[in-house]
TIGULUM-8580 format. One line per field, with one value per residue: residue number from 1; x, z, y of N, C-alpha, C, O in turn; residue in one letter. Coordinates in steps of 0.1 Angstrom, whole numbers, always signed. Layout:
<atoms>
resi [NUM | ...]
n_u [X | ...]
n_w [Z | ...]
n_v [Y | ...]
ca_u [X | ...]
ca_w [Z | ...]
ca_v [Y | ...]
c_u [X | ...]
c_w [Z | ...]
c_v [Y | ...]
o_u [X | ...]
o_w [Z | ...]
o_v [Y | ...]
resn [a | ...]
</atoms>
This chain:
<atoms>
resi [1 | 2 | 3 | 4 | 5 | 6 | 7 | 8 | 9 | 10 | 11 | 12 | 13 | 14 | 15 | 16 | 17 | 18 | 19 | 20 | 21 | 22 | 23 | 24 | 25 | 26 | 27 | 28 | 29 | 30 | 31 | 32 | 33 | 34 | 35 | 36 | 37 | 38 | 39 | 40 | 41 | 42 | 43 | 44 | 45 | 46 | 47 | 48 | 49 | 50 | 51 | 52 | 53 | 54 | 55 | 56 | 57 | 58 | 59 | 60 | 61 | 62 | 63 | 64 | 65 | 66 | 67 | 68 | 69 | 70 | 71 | 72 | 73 | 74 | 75 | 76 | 77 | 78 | 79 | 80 | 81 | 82 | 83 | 84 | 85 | 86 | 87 | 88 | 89 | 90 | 91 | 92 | 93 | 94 | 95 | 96 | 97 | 98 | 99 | 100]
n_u [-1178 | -1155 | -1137 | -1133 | -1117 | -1091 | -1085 | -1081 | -1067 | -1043 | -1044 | -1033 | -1009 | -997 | -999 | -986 | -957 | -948 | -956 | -955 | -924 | -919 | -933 | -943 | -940 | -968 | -986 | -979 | -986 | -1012 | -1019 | -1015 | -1042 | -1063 | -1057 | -1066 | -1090 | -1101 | -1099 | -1082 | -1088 | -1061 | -1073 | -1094 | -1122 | -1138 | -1161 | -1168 | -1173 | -1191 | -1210 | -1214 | -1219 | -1246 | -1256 | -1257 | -1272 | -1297 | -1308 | -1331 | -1325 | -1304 | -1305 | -1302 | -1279 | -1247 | -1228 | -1199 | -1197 | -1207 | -1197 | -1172 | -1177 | -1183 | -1161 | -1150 | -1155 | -1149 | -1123 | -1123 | -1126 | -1138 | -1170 | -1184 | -1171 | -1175 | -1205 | -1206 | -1196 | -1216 | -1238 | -1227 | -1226 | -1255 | -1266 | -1251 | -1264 | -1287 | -1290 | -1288]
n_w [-2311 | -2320 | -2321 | -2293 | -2284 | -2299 | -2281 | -2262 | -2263 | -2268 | -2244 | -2226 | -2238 | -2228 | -2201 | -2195 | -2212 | -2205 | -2182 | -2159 | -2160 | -2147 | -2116 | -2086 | -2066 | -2061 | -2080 | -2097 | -2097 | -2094 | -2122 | -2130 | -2122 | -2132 | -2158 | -2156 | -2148 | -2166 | -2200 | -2230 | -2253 | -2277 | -2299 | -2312 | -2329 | -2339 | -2355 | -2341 | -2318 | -2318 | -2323 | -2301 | -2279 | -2288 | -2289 | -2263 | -2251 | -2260 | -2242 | -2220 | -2190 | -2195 | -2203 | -2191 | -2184 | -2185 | -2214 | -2216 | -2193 | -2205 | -2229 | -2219 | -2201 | -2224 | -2236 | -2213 | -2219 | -2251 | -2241 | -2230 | -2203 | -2172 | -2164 | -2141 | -2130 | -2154 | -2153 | -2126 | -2132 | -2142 | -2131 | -2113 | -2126 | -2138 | -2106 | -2102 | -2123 | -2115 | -2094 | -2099]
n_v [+478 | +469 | +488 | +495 | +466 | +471 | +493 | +482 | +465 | +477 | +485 | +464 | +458 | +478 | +471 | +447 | +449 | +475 | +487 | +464 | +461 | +480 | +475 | +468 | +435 | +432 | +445 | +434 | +407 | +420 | +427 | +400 | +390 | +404 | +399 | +368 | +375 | +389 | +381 | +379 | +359 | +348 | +337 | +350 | +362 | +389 | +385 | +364 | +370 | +388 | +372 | +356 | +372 | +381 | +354 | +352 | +374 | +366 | +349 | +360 | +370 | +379 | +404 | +429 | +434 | +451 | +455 | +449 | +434 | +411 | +408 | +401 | +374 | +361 | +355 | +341 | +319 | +311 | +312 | +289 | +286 | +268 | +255 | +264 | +284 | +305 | +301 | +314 | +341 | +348 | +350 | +369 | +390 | +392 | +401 | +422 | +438 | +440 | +453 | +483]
ca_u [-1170 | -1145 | -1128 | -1131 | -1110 | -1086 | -1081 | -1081 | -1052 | -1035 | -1044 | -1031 | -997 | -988 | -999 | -979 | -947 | -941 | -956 | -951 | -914 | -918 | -945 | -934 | -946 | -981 | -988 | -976 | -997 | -1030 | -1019 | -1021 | -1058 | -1069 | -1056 | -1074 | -1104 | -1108 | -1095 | -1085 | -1077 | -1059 | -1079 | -1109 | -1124 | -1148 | -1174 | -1171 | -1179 | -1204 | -1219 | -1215 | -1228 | -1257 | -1265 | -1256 | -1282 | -1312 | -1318 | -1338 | -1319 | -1292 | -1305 | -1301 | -1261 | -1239 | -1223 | -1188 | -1200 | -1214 | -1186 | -1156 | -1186 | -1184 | -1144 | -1142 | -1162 | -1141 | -1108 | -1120 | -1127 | -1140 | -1183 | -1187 | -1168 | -1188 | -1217 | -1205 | -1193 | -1232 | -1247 | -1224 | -1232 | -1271 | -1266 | -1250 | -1273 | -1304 | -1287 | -1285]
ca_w [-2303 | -2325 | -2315 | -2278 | -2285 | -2303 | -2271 | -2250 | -2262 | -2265 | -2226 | -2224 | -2243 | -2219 | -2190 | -2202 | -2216 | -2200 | -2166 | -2152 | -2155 | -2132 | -2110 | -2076 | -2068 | -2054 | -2090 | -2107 | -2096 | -2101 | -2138 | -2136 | -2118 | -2144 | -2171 | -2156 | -2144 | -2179 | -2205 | -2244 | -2260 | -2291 | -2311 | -2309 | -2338 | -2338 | -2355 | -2331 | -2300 | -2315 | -2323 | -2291 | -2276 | -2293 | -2277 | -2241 | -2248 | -2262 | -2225 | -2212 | -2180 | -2193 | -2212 | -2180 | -2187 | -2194 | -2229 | -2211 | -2186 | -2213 | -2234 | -2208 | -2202 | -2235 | -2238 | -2207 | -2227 | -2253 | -2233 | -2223 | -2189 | -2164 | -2165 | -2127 | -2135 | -2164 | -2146 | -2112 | -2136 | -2150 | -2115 | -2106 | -2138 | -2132 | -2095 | -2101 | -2132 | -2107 | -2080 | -2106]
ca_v [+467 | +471 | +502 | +489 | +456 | +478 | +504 | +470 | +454 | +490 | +490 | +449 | +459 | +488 | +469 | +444 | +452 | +484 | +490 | +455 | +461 | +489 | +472 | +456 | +427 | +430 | +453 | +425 | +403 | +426 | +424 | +388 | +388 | +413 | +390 | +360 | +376 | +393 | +369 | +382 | +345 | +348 | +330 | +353 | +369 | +401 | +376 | +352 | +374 | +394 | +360 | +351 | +383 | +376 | +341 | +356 | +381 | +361 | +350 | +373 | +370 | +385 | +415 | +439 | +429 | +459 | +449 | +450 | +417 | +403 | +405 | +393 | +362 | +354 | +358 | +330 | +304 | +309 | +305 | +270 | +282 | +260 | +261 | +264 | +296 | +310 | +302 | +320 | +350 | +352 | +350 | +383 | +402 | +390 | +406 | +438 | +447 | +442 | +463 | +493]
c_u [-1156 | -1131 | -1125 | -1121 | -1097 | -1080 | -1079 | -1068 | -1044 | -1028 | -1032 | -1012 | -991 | -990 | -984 | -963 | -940 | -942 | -954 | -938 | -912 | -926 | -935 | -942 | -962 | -992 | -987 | -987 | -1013 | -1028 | -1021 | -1037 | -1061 | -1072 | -1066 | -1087 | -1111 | -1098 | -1094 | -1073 | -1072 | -1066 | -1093 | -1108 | -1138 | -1162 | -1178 | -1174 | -1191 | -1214 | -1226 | -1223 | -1245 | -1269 | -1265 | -1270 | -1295 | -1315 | -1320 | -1333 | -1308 | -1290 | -1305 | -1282 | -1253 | -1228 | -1204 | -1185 | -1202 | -1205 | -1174 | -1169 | -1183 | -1169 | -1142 | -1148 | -1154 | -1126 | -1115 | -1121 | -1139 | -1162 | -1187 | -1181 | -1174 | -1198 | -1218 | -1204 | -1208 | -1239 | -1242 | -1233 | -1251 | -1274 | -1262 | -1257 | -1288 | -1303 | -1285 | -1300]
c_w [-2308 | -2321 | -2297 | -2276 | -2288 | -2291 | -2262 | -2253 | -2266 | -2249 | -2222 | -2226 | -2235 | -2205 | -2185 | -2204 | -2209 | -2189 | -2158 | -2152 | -2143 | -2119 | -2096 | -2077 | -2066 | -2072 | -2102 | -2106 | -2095 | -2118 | -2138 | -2133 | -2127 | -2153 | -2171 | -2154 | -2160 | -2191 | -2220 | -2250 | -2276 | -2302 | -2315 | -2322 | -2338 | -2347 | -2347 | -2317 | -2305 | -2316 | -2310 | -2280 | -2280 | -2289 | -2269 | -2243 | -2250 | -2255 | -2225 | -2197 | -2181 | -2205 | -2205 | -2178 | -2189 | -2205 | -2221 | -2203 | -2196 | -2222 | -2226 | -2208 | -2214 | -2239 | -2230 | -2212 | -2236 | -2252 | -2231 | -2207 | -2185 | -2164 | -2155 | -2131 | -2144 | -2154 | -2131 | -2120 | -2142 | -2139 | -2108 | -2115 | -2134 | -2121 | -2101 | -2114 | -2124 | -2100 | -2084 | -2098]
c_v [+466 | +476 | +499 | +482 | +462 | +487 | +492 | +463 | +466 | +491 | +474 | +452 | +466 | +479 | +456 | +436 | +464 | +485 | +478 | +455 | +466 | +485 | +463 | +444 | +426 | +435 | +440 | +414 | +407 | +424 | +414 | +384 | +392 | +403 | +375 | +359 | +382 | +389 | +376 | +370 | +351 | +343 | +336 | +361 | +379 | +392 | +365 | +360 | +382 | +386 | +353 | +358 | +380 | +369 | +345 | +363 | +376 | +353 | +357 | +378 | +378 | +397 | +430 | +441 | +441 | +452 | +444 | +436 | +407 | +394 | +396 | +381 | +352 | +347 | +347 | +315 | +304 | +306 | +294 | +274 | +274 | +262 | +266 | +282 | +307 | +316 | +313 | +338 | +355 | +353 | +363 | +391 | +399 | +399 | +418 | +442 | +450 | +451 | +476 | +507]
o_u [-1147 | -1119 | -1114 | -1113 | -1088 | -1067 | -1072 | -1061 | -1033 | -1017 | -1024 | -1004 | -979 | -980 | -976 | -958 | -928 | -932 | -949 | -934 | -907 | -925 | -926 | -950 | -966 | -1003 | -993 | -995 | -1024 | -1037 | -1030 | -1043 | -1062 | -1083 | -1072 | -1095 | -1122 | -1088 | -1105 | -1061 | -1078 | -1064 | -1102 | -1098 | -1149 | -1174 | -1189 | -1177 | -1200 | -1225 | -1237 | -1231 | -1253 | -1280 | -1275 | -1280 | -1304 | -1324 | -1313 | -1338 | -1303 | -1281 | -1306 | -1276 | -1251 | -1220 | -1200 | -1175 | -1198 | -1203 | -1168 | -1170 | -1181 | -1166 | -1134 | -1145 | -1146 | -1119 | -1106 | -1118 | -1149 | -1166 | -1195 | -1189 | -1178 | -1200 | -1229 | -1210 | -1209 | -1249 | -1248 | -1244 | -1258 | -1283 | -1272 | -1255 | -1297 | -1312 | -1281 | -1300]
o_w [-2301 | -2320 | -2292 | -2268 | -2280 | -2292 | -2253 | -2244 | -2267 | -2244 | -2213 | -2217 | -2233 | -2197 | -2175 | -2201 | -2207 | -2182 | -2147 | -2141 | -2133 | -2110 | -2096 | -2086 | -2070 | -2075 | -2113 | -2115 | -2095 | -2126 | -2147 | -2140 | -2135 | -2156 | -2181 | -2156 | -2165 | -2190 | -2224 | -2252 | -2284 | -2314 | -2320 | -2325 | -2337 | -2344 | -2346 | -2306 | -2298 | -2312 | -2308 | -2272 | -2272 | -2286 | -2262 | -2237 | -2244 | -2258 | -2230 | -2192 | -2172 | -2212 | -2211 | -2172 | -2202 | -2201 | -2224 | -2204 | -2195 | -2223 | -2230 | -2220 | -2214 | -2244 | -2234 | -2210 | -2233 | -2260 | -2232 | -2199 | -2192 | -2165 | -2158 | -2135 | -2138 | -2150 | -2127 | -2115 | -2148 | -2140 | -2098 | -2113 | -2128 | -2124 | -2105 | -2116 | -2126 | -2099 | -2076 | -2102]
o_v [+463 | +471 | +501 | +486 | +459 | +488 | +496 | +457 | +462 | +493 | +476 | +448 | +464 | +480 | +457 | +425 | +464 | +483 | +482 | +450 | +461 | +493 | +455 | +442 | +415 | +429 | +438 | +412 | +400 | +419 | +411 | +376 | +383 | +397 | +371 | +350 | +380 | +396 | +379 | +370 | +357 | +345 | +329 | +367 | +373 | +395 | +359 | +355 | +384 | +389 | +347 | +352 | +376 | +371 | +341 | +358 | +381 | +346 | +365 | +388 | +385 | +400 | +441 | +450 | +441 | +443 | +433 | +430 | +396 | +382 | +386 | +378 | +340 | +336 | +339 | +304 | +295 | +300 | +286 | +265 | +273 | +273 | +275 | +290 | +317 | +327 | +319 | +347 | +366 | +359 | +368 | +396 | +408 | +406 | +425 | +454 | +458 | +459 | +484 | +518]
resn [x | x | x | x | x | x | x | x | x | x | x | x | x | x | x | x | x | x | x | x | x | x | x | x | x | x | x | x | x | x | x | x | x | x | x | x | x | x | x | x | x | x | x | x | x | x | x | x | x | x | x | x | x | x | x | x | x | x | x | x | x | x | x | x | x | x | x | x | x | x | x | x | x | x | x | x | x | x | x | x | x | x | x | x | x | x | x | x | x | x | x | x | x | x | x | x | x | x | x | x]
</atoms>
């Protein structure tokens, strides 16, 4: 998980800093969906999400999850997002691990 987060905010910094200069507008705003749809708060610590990974997975509901849903899931609870949200983002990942 580690090495992921690491290549992830590699991917976050170019997206970013460099290509959003070049980006028209339409480009610019998929960077900002991205960023809201998949959330890396600053305040997160590699023991606090695998912790949190953890609890997502000891439902049983959400052990069909690829680790990647699971993870962003966990990441919008910790931003403070909204529950309705959350909840709507665990009802996709639920669906497309069934539809596999």
């Amino acid at each position: 998980m580690l090495g992921y987060s690491d290549a992830e905010q590699t991917l976050r910094l170019v997206l970013g800093k460099v290509t959003q200069s070049m980006c028209t507008d339409a480009g610019k705003e998929s960077v900002k969906e991205f960023d809201r749809k998949m959330p890396m708060p600053n305040n997160i610590t590699v023991k606090q999400a695998s912790e949190g990974i953890d609890d997502f997975y000891k439902d049983w509901k959400n052990q069909s999850i690829p680790l990647l849903l699971a993870q962003n899931i966990v990441r919008l609870q910790i931003a403070g997002r909204p529950q309705a949200e959350i909840e709507e983002a665990i009802r996709r990942a639920r669906e497309a691990a069934s539809n596999k």
